[in-house]
Residue, then its C-alpha position, 0 to 999 in steps of 0.5 A: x500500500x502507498x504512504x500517506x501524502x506528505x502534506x496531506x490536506x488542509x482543512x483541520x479538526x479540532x480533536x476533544x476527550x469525549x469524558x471531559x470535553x478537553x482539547x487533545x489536537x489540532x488535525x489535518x483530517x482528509x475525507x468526511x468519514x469518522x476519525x478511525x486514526x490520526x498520522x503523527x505528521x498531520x497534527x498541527x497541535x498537540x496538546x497532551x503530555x502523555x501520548x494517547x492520553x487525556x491531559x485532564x482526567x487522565x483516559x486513555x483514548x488512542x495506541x500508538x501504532x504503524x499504519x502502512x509504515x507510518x507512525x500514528x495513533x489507532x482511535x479507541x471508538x468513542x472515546x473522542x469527539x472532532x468538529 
């Protein structure tokens, strides 16, 4: 399978804790489907402290994985919320 493209697209989401309502990313998403994962190279802004975890109370909402030799993070269902 090929890579993701580089640049990726350009319109970005803004990625929140389903719990707690905090703020998590700033992503460059492609496509108008659900978020299912999240490329390292596309987040704008990372606003955790602990990878896949929420800074405020503290739920674990994504695993880090390889995704066609990519390294990005595998969205557990429900447990995050984009606009």
């Amino acid at each position: 399978m090929a890579k993701p493209n580089k640049k990726g697209p350009t319109r970005t989401v803004d990625i929140f804790c389903a719990k707690c309502k905090t703020q998590l990313f700033k992503y460059r998403k492609g496509g108008k489907g659900a978020l299912v994962k999240c490329f390292k190279e596309r987040i704008v802004a990372d606003f955790t402290q602990i990878p896949c975890t929420c800074p405020n109370c503290g739920q674990e909402f994504a695993r880090e994985t390889l995704v066609r030799g990519t390294p990005a993070f595998k969205m557990i269902g429900g447990k995050i919320t984009f606009k």
